[in-house]
N, CA, C and O atoms as a Tripos MOL2 file, in Angstrom:
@<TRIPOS>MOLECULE
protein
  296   295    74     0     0
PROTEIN
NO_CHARGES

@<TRIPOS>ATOM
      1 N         -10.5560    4.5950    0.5520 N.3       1 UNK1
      2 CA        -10.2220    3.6520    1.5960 C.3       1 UNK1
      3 C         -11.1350    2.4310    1.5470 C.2       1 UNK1
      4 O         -10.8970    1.3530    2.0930 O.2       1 UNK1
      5 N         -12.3790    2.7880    0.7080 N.am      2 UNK2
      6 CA        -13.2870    1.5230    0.5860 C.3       2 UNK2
      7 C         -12.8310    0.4900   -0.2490 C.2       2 UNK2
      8 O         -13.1300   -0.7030   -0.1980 O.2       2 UNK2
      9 N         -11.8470    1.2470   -1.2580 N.am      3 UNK3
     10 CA        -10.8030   -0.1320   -1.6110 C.3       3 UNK3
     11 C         -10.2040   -0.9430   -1.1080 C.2       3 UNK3
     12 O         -10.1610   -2.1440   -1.3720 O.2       3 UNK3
     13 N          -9.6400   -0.3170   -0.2680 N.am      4 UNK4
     14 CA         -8.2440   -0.9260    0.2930 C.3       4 UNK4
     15 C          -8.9020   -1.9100    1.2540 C.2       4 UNK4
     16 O          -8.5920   -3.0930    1.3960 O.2       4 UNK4
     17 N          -9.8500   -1.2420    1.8860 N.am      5 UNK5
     18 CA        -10.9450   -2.7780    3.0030 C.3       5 UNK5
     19 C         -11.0370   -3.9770    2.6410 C.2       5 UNK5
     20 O         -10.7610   -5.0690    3.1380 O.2       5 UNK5
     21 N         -11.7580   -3.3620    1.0620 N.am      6 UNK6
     22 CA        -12.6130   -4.7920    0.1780 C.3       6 UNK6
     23 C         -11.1400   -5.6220    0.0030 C.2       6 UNK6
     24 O         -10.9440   -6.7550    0.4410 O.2       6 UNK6
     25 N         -10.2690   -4.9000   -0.6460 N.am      7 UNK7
     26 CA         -8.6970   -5.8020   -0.5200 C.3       7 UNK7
     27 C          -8.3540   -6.5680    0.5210 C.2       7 UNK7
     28 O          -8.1880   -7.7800    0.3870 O.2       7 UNK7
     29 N          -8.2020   -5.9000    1.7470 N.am      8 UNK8
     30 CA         -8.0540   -6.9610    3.0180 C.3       8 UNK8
     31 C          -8.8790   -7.9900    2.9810 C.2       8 UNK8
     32 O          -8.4620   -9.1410    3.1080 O.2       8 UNK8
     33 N         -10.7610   -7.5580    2.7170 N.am      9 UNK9
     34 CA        -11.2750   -8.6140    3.1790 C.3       9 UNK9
     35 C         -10.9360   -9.8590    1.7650 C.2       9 UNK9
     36 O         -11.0550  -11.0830    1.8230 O.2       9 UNK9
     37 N         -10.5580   -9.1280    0.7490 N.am     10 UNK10
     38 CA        -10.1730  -10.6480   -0.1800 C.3      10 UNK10
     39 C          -9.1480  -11.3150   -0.0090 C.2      10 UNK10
     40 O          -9.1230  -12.4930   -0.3650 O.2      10 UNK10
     41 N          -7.9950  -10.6680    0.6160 N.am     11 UNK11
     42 CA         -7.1830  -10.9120    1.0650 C.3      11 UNK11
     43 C          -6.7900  -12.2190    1.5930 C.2      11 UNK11
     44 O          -6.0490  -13.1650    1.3280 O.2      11 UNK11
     45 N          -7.9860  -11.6630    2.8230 N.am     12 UNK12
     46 CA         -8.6390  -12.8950    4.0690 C.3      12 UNK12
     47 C          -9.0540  -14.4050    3.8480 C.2      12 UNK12
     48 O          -8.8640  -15.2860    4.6870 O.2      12 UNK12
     49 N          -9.6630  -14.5980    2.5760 N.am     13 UNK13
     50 CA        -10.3830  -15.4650    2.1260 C.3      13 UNK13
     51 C          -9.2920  -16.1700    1.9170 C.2      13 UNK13
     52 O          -8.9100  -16.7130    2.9540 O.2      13 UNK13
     53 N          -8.6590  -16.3740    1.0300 N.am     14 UNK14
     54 CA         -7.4120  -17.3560    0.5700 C.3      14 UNK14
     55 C          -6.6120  -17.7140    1.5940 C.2      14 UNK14
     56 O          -6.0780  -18.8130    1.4440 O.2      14 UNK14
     57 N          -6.3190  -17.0330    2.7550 N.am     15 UNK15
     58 CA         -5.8320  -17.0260    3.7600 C.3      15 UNK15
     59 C          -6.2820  -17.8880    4.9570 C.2      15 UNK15
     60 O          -5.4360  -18.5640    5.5430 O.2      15 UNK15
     61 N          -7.4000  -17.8970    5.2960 N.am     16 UNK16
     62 CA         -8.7290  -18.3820    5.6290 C.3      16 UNK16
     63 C          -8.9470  -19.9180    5.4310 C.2      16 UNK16
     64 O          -9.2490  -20.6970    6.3350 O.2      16 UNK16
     65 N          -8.7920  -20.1730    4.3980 N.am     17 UNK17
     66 CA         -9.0780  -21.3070    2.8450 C.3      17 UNK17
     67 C          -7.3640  -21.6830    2.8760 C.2      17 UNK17
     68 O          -7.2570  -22.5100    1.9700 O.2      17 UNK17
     69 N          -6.3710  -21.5320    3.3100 N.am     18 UNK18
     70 CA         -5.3260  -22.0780    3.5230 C.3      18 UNK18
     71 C          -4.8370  -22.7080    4.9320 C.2      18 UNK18
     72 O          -4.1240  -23.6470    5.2840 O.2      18 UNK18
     73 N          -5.6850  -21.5800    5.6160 N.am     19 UNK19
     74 CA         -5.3990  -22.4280    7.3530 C.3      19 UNK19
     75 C          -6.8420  -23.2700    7.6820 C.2      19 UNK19
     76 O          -6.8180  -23.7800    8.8010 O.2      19 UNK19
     77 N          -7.8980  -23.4720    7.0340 N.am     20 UNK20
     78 CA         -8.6160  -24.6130    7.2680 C.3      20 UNK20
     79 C          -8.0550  -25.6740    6.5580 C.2      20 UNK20
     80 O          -7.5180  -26.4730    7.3240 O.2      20 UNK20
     81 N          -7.9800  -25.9780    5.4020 N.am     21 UNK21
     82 CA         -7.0830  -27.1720    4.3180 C.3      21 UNK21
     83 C          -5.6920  -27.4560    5.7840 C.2      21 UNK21
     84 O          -5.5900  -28.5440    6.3500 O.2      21 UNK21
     85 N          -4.8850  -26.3610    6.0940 N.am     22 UNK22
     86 CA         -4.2590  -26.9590    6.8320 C.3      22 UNK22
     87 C          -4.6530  -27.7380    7.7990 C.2      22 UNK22
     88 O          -4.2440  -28.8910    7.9370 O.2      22 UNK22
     89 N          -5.3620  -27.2540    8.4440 N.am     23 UNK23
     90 CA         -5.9110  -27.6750   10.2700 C.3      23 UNK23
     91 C          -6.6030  -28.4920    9.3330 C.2      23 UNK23
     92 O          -6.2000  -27.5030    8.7220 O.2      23 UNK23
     93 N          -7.1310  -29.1500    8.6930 N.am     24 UNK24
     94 CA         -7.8290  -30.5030    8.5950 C.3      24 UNK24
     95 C          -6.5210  -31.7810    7.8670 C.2      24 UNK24
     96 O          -6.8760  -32.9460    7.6920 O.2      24 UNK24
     97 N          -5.1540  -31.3510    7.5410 N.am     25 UNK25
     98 CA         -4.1970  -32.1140    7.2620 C.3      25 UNK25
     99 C          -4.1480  -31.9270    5.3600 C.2      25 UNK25
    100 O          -3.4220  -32.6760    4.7060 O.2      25 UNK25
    101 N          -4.6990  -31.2390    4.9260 N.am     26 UNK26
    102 CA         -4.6600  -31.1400    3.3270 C.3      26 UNK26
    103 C          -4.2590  -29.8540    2.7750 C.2      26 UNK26
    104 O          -4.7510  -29.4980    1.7040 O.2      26 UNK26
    105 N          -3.2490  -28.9690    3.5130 N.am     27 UNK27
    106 CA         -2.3550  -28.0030    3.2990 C.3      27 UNK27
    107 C          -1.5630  -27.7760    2.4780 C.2      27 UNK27
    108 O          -1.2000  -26.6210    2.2540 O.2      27 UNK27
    109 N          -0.9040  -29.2420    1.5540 N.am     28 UNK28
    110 CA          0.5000  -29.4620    1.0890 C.3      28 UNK28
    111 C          -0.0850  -29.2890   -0.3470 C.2      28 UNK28
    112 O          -0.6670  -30.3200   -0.6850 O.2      28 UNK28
    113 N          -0.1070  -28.5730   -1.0470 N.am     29 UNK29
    114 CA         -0.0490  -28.1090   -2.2590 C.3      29 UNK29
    115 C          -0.8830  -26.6560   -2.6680 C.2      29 UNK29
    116 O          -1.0940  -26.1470   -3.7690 O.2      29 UNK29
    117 N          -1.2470  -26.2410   -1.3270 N.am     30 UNK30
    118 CA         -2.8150  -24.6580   -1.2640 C.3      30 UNK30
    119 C          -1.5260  -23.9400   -0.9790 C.2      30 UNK30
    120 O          -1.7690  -23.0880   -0.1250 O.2      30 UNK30
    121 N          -0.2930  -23.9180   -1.3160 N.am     31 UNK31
    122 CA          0.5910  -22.6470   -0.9920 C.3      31 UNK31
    123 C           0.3690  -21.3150   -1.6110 C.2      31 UNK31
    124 O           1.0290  -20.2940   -1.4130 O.2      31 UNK31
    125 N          -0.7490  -21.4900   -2.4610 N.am     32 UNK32
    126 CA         -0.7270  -20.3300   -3.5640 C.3      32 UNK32
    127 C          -1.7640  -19.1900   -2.4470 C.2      32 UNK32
    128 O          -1.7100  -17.9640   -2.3520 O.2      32 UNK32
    129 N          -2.7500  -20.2940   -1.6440 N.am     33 UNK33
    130 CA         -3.6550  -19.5430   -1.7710 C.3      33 UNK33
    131 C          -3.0050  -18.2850   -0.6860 C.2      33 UNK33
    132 O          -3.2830  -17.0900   -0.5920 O.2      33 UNK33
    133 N          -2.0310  -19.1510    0.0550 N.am     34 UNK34
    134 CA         -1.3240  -18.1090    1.3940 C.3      34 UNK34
    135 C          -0.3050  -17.2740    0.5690 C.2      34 UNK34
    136 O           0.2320  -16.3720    1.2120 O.2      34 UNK34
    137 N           0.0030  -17.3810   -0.5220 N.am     35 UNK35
    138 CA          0.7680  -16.3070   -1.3630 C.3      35 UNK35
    139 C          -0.4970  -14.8260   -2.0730 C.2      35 UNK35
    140 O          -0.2790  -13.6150   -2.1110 O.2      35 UNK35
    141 N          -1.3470  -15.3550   -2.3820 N.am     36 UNK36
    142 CA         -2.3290  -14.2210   -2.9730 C.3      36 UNK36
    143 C          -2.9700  -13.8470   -2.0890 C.2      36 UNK36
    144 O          -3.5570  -12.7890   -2.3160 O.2      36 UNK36
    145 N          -3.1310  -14.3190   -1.0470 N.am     37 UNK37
    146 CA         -4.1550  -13.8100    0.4020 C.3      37 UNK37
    147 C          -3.1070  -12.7090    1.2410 C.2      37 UNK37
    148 O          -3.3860  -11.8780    2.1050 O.2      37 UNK37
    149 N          -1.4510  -13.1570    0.4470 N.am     38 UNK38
    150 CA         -0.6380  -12.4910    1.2440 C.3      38 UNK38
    151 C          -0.5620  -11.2360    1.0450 C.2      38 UNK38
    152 O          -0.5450  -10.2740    1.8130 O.2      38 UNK38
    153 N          -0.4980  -11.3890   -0.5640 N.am     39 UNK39
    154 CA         -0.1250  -10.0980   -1.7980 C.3      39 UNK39
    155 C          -1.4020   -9.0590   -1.6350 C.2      39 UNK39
    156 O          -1.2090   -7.8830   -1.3270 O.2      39 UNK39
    157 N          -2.4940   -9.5020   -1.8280 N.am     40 UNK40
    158 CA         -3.6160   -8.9960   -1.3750 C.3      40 UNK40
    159 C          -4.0470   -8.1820   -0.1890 C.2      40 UNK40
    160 O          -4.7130   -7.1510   -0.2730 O.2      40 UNK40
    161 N          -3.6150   -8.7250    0.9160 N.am     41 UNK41
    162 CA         -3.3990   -7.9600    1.9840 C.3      41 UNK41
    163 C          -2.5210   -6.8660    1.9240 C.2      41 UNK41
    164 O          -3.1310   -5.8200    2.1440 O.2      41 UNK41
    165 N          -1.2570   -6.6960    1.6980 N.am     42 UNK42
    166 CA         -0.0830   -6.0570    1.0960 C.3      42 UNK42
    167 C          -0.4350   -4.8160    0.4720 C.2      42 UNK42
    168 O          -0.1940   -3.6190    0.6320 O.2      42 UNK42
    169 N          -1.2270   -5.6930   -0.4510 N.am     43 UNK43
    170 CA         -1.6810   -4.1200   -1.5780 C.3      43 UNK43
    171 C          -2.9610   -3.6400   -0.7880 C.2      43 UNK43
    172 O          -3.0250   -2.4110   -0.7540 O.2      43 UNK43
    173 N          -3.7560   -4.1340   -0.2950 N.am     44 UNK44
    174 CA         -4.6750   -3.3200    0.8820 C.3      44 UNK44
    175 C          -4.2290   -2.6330    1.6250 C.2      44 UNK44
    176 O          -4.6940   -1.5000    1.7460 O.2      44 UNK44
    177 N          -2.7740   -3.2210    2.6800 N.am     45 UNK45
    178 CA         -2.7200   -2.1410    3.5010 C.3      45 UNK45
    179 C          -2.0050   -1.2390    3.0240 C.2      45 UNK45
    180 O          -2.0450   -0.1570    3.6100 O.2      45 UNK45
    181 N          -1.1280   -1.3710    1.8260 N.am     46 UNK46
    182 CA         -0.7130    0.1550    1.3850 C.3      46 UNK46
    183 C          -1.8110    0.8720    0.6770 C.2      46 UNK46
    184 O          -1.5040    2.0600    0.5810 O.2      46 UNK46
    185 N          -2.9990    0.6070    0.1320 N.am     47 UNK47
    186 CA         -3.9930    1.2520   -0.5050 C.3      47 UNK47
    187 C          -4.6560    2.2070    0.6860 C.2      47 UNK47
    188 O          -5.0000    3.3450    0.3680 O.2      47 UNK47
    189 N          -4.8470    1.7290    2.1260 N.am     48 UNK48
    190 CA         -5.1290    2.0300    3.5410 C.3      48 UNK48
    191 C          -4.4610    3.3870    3.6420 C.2      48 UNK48
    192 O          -4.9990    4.4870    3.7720 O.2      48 UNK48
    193 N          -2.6730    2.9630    3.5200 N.am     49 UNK49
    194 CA         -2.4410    3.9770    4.3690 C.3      49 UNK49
    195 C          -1.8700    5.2380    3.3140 C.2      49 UNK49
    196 O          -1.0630    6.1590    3.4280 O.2      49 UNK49
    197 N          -2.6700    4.7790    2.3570 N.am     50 UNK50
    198 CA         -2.1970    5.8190    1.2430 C.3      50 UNK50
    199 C          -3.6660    7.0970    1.3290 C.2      50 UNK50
    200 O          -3.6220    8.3110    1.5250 O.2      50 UNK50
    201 N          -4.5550    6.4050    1.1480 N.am     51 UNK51
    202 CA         -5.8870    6.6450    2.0230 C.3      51 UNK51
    203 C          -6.2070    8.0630    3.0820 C.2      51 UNK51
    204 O          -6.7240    9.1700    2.9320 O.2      51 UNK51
    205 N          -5.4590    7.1620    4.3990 N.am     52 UNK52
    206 CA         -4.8560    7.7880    5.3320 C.3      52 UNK52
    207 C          -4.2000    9.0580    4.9430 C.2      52 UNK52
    208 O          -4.7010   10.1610    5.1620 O.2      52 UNK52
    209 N          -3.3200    8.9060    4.4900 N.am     53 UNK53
    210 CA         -2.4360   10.3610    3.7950 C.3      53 UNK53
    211 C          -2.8620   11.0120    3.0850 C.2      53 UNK53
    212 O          -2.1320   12.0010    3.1400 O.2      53 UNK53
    213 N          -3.4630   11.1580    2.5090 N.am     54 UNK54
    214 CA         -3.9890   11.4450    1.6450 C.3      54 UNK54
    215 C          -5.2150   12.1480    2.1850 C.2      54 UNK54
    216 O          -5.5560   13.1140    1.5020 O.2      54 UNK54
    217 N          -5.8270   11.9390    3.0630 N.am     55 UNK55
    218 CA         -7.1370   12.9420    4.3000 C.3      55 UNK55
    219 C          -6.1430   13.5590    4.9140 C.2      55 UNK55
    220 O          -6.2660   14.7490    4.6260 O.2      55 UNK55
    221 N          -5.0700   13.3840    5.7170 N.am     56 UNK56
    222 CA         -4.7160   13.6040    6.4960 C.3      56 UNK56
    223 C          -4.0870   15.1720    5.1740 C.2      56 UNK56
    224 O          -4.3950   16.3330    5.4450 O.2      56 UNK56
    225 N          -3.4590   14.9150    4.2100 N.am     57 UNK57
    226 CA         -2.9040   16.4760    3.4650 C.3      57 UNK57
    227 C          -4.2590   17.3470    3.2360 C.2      57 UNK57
    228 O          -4.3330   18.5680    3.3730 O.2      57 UNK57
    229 N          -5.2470   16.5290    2.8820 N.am     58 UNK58
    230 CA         -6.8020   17.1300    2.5000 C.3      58 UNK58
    231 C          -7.0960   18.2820    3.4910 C.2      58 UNK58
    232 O          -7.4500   19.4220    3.1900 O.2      58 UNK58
    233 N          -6.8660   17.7280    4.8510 N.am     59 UNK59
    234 CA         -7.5310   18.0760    5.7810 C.3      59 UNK59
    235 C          -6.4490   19.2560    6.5410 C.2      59 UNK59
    236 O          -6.8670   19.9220    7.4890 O.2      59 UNK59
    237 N          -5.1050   19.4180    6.0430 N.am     60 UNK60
    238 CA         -4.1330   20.0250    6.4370 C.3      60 UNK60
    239 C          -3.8940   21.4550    5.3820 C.2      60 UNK60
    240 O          -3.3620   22.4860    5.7950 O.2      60 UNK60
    241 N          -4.4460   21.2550    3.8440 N.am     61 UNK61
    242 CA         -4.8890   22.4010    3.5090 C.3      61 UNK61
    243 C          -5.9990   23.0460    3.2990 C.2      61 UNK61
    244 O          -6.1520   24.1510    2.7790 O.2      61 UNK61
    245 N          -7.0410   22.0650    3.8700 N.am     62 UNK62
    246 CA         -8.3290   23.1380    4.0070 C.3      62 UNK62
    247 C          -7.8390   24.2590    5.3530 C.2      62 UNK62
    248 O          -8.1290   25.4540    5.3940 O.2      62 UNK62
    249 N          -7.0100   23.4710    6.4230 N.am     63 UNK63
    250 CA         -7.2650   24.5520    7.5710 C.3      63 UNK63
    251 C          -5.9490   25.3640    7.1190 C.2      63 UNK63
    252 O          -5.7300   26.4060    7.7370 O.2      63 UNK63
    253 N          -4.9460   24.9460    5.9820 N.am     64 UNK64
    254 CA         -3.6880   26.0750    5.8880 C.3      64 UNK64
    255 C          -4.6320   27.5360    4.8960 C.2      64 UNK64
    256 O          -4.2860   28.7170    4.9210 O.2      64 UNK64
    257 N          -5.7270   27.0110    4.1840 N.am     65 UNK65
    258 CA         -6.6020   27.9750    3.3320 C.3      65 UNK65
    259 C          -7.2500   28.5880    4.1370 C.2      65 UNK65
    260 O          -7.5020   29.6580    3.5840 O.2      65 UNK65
    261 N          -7.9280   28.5770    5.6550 N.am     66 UNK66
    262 CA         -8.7160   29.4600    6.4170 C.3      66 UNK66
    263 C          -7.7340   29.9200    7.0740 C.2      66 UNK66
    264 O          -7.8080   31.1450    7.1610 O.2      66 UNK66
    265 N          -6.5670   29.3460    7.7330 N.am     67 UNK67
    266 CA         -5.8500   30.3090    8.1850 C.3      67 UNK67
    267 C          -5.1870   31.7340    7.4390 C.2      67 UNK67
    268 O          -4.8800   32.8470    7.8680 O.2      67 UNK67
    269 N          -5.1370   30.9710    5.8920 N.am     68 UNK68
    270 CA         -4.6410   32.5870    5.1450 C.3      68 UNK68
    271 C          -6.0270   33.6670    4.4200 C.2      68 UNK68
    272 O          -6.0020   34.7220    3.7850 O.2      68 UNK68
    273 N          -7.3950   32.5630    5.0110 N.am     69 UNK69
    274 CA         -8.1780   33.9190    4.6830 C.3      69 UNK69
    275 C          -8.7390   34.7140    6.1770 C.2      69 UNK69
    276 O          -9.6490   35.5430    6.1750 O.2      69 UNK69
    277 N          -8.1940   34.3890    7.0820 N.am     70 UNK70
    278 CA         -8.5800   34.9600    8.2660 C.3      70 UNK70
    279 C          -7.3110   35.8510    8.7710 C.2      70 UNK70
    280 O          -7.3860   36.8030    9.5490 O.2      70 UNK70
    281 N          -6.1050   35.3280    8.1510 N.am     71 UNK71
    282 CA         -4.9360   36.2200    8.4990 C.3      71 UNK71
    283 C          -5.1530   38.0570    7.1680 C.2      71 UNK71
    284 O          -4.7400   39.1980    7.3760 O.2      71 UNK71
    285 N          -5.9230   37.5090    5.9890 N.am     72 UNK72
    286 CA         -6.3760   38.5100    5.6100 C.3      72 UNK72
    287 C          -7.1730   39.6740    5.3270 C.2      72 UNK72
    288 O          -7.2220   40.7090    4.6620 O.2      72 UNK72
    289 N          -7.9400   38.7650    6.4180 N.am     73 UNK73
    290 CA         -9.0880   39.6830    7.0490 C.3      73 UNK73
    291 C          -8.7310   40.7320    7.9950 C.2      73 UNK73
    292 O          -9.2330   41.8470    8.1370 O.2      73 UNK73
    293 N          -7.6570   40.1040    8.6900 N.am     74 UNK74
    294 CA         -6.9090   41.1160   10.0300 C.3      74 UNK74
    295 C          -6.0180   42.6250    9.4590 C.2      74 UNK74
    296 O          -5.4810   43.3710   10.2770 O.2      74 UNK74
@<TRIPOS>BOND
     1     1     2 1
     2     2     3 1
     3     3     4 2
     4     3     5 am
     5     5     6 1
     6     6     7 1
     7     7     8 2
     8     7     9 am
     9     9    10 1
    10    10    11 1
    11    11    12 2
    12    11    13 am
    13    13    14 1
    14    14    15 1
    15    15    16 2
    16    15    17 am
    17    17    18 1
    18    18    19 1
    19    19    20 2
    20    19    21 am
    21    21    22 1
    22    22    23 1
    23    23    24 2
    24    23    25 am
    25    25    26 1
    26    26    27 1
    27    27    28 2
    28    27    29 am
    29    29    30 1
    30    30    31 1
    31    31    32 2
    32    31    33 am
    33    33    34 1
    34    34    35 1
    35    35    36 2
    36    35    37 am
    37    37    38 1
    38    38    39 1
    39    39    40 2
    40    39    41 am
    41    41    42 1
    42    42    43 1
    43    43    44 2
    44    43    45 am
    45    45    46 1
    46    46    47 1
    47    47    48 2
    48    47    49 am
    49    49    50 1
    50    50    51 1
    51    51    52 2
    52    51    53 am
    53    53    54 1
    54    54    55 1
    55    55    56 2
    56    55    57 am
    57    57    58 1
    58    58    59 1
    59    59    60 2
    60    59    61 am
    61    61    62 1
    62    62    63 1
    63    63    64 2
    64    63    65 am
    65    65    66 1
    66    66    67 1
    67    67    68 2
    68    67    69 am
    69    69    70 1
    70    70    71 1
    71    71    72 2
    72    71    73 am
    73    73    74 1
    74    74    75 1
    75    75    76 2
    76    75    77 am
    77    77    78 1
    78    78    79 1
    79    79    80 2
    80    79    81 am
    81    81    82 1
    82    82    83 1
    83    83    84 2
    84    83    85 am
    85    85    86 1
    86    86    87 1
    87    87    88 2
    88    87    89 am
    89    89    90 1
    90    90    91 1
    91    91    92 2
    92    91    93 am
    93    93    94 1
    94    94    95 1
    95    95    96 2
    96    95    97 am
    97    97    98 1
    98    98    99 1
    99    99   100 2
   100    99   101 am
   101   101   102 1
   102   102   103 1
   103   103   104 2
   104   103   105 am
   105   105   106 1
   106   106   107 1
   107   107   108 2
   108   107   109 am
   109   109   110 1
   110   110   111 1
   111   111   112 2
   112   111   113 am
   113   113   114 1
   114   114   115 1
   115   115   116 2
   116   115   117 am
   117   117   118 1
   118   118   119 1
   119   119   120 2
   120   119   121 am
   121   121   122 1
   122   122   123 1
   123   123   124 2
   124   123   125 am
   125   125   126 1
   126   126   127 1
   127   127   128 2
   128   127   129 am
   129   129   130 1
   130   130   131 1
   131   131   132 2
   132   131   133 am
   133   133   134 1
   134   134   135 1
   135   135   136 2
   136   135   137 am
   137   137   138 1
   138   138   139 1
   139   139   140 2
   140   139   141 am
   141   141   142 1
   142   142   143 1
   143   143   144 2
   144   143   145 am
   145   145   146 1
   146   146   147 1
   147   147   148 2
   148   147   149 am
   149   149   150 1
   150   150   151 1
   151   151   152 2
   152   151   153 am
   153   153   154 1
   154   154   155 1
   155   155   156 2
   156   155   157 am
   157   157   158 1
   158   158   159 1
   159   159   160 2
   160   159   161 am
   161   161   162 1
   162   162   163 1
   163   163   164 2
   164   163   165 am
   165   165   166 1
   166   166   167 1
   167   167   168 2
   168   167   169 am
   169   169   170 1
   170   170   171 1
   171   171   172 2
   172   171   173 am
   173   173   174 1
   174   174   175 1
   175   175   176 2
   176   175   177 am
   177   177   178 1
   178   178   179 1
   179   179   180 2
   180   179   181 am
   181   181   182 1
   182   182   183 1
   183   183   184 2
   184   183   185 am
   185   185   186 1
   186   186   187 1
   187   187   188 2
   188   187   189 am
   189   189   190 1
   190   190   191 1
   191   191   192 2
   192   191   193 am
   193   193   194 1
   194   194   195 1
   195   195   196 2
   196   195   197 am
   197   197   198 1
   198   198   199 1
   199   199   200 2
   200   199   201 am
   201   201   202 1
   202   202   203 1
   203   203   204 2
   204   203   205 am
   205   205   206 1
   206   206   207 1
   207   207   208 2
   208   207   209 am
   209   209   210 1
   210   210   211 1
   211   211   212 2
   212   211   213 am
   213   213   214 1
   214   214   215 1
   215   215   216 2
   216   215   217 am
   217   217   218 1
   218   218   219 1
   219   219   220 2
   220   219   221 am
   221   221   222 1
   222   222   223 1
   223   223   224 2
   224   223   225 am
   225   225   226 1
   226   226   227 1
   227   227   228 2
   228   227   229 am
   229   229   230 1
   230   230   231 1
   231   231   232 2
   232   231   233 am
   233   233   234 1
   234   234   235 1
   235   235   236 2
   236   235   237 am
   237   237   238 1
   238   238   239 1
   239   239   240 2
   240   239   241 am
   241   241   242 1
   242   242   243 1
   243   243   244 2
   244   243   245 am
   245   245   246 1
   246   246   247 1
   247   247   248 2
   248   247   249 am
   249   249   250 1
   250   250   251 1
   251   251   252 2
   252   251   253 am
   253   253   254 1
   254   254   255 1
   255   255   256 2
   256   255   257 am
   257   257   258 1
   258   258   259 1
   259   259   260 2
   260   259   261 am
   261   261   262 1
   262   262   263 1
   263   263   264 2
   264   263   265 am
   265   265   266 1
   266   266   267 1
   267   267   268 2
   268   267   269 am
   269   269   270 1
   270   270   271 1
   271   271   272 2
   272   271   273 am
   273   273   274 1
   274   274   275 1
   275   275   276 2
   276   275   277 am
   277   277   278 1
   278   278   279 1
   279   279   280 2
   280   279   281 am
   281   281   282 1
   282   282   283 1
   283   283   284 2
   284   283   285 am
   285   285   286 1
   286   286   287 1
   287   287   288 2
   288   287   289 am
   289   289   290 1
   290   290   291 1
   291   291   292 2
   292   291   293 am
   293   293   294 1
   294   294   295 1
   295   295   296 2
@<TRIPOS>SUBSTRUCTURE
     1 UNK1         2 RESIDUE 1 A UNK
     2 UNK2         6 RESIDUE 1 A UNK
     3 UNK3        10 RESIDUE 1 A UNK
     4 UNK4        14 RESIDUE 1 A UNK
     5 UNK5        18 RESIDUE 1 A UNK
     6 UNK6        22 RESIDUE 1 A UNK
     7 UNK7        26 RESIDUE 1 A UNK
     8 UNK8        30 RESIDUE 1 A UNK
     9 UNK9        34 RESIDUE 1 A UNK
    10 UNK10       38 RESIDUE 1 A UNK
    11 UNK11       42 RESIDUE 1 A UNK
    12 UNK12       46 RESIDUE 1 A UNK
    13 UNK13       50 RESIDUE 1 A UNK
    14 UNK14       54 RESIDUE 1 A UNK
    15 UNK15       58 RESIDUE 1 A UNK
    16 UNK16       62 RESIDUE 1 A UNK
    17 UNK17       66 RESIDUE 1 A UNK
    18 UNK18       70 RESIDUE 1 A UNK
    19 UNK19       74 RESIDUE 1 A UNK
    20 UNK20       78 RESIDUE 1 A UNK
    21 UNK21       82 RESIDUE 1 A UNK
    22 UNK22       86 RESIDUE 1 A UNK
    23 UNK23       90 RESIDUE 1 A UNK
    24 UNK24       94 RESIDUE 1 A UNK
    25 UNK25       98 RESIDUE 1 A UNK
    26 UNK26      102 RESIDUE 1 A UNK
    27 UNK27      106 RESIDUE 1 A UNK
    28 UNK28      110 RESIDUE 1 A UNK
    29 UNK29      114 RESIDUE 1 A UNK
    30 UNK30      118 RESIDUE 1 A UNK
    31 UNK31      122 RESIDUE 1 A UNK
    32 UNK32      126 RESIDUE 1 A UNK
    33 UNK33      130 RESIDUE 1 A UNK
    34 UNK34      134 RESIDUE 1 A UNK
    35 UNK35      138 RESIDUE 1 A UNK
    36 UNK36      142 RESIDUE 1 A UNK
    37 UNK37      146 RESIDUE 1 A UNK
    38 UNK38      150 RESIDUE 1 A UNK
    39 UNK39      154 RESIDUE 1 A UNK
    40 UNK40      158 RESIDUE 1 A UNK
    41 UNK41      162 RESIDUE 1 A UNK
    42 UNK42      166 RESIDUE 1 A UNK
    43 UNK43      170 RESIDUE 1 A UNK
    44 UNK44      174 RESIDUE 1 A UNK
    45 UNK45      178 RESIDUE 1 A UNK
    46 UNK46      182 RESIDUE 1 A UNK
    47 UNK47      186 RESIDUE 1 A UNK
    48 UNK48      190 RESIDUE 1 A UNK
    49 UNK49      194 RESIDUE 1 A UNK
    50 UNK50      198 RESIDUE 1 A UNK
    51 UNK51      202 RESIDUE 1 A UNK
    52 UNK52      206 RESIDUE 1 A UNK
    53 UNK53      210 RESIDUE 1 A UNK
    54 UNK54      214 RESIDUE 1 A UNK
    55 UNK55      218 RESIDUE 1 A UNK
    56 UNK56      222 RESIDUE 1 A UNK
    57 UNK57      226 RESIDUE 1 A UNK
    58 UNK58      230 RESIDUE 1 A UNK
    59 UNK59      234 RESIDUE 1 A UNK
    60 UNK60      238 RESIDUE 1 A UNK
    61 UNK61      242 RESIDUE 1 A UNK
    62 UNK62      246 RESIDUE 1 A UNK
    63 UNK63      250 RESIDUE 1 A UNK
    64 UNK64      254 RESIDUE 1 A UNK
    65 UNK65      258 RESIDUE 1 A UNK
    66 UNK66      262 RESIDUE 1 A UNK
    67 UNK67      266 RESIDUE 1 A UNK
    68 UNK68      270 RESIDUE 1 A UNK
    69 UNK69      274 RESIDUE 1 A UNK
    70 UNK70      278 RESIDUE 1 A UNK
    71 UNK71      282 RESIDUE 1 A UNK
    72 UNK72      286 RESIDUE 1 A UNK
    73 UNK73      290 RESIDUE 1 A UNK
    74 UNK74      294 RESIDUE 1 A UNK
């Protein structure tokens, strides 16, 4: 998941660096940078919530493995 962060936060930068150029009136040709700040983000938050899933099965068969060594204890 420490990927997928560092992704957002690069994300951010181009993004960032496209709405200052705007808000100062020199916007009209930095379209790229709001396209790779976009893509970037994109692939962060699916890197996130892949992440996410990915603990979340981790953590769903450690407790399906104690439940079948405690059901064999009984």
């Amino acid at each position: 998941m420490s990927i997928a962060l560092l992704m957002i936060v690069f994300g951010m930068i181009p993004i960032f660096r496209f709405v200052y150029l705007y808000a100062i009136g020199e916007g009209d040709g930095h379209v790229q940078s709001l396209v790779l700040g976009g893509a970037l983000l994109v692939c962060g938050y699916i890197s996130l919530l892949v992440g996410l899933l990915s603990d979340v099965v981790a953590t769903n068969r450690r407790l399906g493995e104690e439940i079948v060594a405690i059901l064999r204890r009984s």
